[in-house]
C-alpha positions as a Markdown table, in Angstrom:
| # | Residue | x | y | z |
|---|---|---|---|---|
| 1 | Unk | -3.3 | -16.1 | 12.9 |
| 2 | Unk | -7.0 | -15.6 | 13.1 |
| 3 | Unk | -9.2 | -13.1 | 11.7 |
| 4 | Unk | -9.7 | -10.6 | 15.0 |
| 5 | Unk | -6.2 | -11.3 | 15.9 |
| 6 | Unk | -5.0 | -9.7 | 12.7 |
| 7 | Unk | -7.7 | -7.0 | 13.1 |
| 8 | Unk | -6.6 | -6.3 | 16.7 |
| 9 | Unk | -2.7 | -5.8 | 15.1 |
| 10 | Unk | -3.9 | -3.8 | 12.3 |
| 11 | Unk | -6.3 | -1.2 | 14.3 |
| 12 | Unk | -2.7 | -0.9 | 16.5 |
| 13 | Unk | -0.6 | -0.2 | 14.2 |
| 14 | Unk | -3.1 | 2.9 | 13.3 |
| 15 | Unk | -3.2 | 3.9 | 16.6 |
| 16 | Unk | 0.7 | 3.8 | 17.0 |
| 17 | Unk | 0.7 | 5.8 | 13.8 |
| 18 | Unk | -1.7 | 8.2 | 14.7 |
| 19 | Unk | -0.1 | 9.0 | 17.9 |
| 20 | Unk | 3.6 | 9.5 | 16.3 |
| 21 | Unk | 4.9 | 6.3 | 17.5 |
| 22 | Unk | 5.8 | 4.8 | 14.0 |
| 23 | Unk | 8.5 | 2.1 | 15.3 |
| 24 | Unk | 6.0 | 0.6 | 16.3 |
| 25 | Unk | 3.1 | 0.5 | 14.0 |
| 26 | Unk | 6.1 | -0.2 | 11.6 |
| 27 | Unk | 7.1 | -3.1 | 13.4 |
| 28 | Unk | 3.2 | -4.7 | 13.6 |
| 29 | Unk | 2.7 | -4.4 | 10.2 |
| 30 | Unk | 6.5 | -6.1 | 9.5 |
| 31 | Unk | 5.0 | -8.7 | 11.5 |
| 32 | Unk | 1.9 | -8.8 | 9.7 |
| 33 | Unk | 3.0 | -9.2 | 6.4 |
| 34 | Unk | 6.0 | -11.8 | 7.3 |
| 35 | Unk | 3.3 | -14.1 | 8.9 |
| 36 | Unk | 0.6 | -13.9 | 5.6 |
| 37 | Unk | 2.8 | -11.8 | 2.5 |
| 38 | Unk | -0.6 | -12.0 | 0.8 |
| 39 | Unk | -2.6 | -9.9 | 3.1 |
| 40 | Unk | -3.4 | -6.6 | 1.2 |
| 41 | Unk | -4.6 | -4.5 | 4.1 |
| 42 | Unk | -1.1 | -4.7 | 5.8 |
| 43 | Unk | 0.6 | -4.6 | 2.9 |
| 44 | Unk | -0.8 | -1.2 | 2.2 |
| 45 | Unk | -0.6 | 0.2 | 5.8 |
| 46 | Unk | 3.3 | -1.1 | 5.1 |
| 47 | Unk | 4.1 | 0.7 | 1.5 |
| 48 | Unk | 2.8 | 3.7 | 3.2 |
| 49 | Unk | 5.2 | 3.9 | 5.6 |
| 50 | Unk | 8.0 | 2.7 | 3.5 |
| 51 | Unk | 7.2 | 5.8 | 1.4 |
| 52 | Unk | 8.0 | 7.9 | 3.7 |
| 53 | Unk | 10.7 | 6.4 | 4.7 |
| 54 | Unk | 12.0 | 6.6 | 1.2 |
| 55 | Unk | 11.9 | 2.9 | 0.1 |
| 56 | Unk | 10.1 | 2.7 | -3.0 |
| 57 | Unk | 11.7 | -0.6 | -4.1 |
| 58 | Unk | 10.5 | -2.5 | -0.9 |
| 59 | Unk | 6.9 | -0.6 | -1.4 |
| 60 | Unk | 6.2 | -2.0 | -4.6 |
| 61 | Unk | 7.4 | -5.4 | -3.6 |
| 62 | Unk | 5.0 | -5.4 | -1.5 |
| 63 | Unk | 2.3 | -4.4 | -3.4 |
| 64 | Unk | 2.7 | -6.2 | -5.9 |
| 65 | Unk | 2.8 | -9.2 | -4.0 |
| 66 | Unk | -0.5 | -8.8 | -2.3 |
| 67 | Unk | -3.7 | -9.2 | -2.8 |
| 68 | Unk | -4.9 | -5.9 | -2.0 |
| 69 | Unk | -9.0 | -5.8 | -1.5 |
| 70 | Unk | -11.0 | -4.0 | -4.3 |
| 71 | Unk | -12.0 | -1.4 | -1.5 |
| 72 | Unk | -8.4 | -0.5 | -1.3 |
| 73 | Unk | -7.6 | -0.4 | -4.9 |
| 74 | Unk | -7.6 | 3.4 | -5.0 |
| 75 | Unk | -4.7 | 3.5 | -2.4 |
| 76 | Unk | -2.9 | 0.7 | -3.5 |
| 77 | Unk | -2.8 | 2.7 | -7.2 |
| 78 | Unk | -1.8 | 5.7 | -5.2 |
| 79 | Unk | 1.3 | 4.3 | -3.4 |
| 80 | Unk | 2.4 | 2.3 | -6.6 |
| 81 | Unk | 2.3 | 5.6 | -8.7 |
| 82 | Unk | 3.9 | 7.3 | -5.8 |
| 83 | Unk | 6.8 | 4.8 | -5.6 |
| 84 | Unk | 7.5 | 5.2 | -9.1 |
| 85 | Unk | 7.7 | 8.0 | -9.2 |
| 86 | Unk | 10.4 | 7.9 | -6.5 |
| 87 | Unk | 12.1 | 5.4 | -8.5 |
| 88 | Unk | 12.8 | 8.3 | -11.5 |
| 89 | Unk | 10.5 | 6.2 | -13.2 |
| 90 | Unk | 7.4 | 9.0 | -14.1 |
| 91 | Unk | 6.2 | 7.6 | -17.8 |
| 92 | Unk | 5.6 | 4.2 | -15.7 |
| 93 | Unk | 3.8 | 6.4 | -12.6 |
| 94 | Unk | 1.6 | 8.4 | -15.0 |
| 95 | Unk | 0.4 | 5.1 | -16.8 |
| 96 | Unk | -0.3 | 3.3 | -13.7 |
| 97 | Unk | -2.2 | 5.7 | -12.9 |
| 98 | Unk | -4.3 | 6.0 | -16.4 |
| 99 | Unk | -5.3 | 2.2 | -15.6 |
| 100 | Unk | -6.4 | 2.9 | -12.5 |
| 101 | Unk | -8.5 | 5.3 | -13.8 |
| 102 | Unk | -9.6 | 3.5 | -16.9 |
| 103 | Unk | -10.6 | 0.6 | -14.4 |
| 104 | Unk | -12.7 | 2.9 | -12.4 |
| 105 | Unk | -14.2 | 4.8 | -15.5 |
| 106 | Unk | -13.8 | 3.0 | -18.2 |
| 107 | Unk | -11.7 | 4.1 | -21.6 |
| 108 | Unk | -14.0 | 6.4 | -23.1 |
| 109 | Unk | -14.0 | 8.3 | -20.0 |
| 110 | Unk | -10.6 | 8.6 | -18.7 |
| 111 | Unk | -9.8 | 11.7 | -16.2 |
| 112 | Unk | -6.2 | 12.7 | -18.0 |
């Protein structure tokens, strides 16, 4: 798939979203992610709605399968915490966190 091609799916899938029609912003970033499992950006836009569709397990699969973009790195440490957390799994959630924060800050300046 070429570059504006995947673009074009992505920016629909947010439009779908925005306007309450997550089937189908569900089902482009599905597509998405089935024809590159590495792309980041939909893997993201993909845990997200996962999340709130209470599947945590296929979330993280997801994430951690990706190569999510450094500009995304805050939200991809968001939904992993968040899908932990889900999972019953909160000393893992609060440390993946911690190295998110660590990365951004640095170990003598971490936020909790």
């Amino acid at each position: 798939m070429r570059e504006d091609d995947r673009q074009f799916l992505l920016t629909a899938a947010w439009l779908f979203m925005r306007h309450g029609q997550r089937a189908r912003a569900l089902a482009l970033c599905e597509a998405l992610c089935e024809d590159n499992p590495r792309d980041g950006v939909a893997a993201v836009a993909l845990s997200e709605m996962l999340l709130d569709m209470s599947k945590p397990e296929r979330a993280l699969e997801l994430l951690h399968g990706a190569d999510v973009p450094r500009s995304l790195s805050h939200v991809s440490a968001v939904l992993e915490t968040r899908a932990l957390k889900m999972q019953g799994r909160k000393a893992e959630s609060a440390a993946r966190w911690r190295r998110y924060l660590e990365s951004q800050k640095g170990a003598e300046r971490k936020w909790m």
